[in-house]
C-alpha positions as CSV (number, residue, x, y, z in Angstrom):
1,X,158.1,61.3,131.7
2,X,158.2,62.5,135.5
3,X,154.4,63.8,136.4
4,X,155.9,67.4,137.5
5,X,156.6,68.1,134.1
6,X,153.6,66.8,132.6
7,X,152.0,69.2,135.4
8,X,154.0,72.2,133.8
9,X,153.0,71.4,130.6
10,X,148.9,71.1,131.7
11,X,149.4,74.7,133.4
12,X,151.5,76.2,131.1
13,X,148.1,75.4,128.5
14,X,145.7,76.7,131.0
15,X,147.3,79.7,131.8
16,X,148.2,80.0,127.5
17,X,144.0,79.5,127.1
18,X,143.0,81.9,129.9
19,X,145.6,84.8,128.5
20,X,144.1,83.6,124.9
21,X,140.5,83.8,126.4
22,X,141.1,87.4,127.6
23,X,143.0,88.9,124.8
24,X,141.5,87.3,121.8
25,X,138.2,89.5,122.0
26,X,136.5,85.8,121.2
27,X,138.0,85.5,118.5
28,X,135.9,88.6,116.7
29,X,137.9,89.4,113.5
30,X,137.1,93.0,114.1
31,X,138.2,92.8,117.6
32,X,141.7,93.8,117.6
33,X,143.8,95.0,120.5
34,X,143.4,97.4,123.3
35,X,139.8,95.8,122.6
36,X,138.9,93.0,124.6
37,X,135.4,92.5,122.6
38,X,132.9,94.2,120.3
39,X,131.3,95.9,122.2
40,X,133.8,97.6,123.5
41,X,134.9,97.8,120.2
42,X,131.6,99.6,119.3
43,X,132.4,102.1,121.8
44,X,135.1,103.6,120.3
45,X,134.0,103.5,116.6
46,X,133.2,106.6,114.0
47,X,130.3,107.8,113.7
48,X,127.9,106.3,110.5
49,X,130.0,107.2,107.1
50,X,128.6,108.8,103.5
51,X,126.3,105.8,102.7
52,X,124.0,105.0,106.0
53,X,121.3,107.5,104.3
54,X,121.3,105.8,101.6
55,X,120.8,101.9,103.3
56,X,118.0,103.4,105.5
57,X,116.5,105.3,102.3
58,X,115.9,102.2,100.1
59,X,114.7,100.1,103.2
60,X,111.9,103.2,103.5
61,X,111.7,103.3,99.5
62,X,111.0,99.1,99.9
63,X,108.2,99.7,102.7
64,X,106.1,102.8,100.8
65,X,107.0,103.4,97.6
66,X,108.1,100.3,95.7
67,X,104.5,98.8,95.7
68,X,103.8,102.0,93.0
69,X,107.1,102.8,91.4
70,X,108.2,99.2,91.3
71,X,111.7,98.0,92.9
72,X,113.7,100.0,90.2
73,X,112.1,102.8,90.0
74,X,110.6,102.2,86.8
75,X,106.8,103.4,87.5
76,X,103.6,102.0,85.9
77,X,101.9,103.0,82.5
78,X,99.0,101.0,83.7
79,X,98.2,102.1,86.8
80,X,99.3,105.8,85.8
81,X,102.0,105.8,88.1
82,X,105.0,107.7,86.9
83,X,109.1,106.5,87.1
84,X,111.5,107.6,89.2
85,X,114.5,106.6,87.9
86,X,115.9,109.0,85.1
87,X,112.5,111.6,86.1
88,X,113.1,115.2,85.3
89,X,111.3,115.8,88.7
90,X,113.0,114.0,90.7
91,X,116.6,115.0,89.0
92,X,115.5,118.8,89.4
93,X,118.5,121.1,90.5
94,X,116.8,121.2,94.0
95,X,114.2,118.8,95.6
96,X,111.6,121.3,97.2
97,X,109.3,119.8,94.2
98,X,109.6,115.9,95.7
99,X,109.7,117.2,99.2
100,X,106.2,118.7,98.7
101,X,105.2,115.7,96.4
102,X,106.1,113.0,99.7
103,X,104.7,115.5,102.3
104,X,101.2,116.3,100.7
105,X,100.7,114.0,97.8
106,X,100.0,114.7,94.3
107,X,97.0,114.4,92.4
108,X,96.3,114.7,88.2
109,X,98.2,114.3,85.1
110,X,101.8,114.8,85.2
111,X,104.3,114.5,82.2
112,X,107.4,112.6,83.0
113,X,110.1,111.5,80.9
114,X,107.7,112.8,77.6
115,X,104.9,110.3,79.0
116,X,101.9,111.2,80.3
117,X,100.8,109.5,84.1
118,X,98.2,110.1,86.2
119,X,95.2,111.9,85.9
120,X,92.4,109.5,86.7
121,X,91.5,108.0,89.9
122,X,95.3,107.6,90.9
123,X,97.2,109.6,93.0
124,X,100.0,110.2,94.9
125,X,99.0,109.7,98.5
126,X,100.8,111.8,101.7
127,X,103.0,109.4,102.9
128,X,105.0,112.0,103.9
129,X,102.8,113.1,106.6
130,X,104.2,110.0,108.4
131,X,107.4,110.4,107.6
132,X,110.0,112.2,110.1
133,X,112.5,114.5,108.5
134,X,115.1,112.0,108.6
135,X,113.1,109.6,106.6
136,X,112.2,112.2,103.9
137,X,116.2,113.2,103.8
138,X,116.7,109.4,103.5
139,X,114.2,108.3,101.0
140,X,114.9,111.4,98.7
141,X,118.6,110.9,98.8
142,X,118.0,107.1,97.6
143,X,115.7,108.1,95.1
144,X,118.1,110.6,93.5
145,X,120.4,108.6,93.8
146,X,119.8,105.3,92.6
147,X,119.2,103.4,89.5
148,X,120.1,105.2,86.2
149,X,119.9,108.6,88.5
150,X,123.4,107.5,90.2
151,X,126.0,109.6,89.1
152,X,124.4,112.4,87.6
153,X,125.1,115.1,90.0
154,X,121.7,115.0,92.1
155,X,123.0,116.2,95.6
156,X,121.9,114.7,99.2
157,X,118.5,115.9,100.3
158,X,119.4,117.3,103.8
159,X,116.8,117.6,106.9
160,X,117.2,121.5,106.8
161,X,115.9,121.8,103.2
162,X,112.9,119.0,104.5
163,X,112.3,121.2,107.5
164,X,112.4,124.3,105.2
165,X,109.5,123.1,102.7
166,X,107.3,121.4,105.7
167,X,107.6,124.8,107.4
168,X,106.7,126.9,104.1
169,X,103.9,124.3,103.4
170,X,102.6,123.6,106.7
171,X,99.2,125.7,106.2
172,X,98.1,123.8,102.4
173,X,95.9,120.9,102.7
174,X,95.4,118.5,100.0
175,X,97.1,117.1,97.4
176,X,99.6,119.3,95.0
177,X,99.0,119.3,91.2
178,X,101.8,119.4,88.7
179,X,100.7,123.1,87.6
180,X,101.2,124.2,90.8
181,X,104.0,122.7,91.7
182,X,106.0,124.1,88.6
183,X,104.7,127.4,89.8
184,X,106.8,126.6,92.6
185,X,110.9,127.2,92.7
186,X,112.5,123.8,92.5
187,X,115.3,125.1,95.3
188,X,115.6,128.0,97.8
């Protein structure tokens, strides 16, 4: 074989691996063309979808509030600490109730699901003063939302209805008791 086509051949693969190299966006299965890599890619994409509340809520739910409630919602008899998952409270036709639960805690006994929790030592601490509005949207949305509770109508808990109770409630200090708190409306 004469050595100027074997030098055609050896540039002809260079220059097929360099035009490979630049268009393939490294091989990225996402990467498609006019995109020459991800992050460029990334760029260019929608913003977060439905959902994303949801991933960041039960992270937040996992950090604070599994440790009580357990990991499906399911609450404690033994240590008084009452379920999420299928609760009247949480399932309410509007969340002011769990938004002022989360933001100042709750404290005596509370009937949920026709069982009675609470009411000793326990109680609900303020995690909520922590919290931003985003993560009270986030964990509230997961928590009505998951478990048995998926599917049953309970809507998103938006920042605007966070920043309304925080605003209304900013002045109370100390925990919340169930009495008061049906005293309360449920949604604005």
């Amino acid at each position: 074989m004469p050595i100027w086509l074997i030098a055609i051949f050896i540039l002809s693969g260079f220059s097929g691996l360099i035009y490979v190299g630049n268009h393939s966006g490294w091989f990225d299965a996402q990467v498609y063309e006019p995109f020459v890599d991800s992050q460029h890619l990334e760029a260019w994409a929608r913003p977060p979808g439905p959902g994303e509340e949801l991933k960041r809520g039960k992270a937040t739910f996992g950090t604070l509030c599994s440790t009580c409630h357990g990991d499906t919602g399911t609450g404690s008899a033994t240590t008084g600490c009452p379920p999420l998952d299928g609760s009247e409270w949480v399932m309410a036709a509007g969340p002011n109730r769990i938004i002022r639960i989360l933001q100042n805690g709750l404290a005596g006994p509370i009937e949920v699901k026709g069982g009675k929790y609470g009411g000793g030592a326990v109680a609900m601490t303020a995690v909520g003063a922590a919290l931003s509005d985003q993560q009270i949207s986030d964990v509230l949305t997961y928590v009505r939302n998951a478990w048995s509770n998926k599917g049953k109508g309970a809507a998103p808990v938006t920042i605007e209805q966070v920043k309304a109770v925080r605003e209304k409630i900013k002045d109370k200090s100390g925990y919340f008791t169930p009495d008061e708190l049906l005293k309360l409306p449920e949604k604005d």
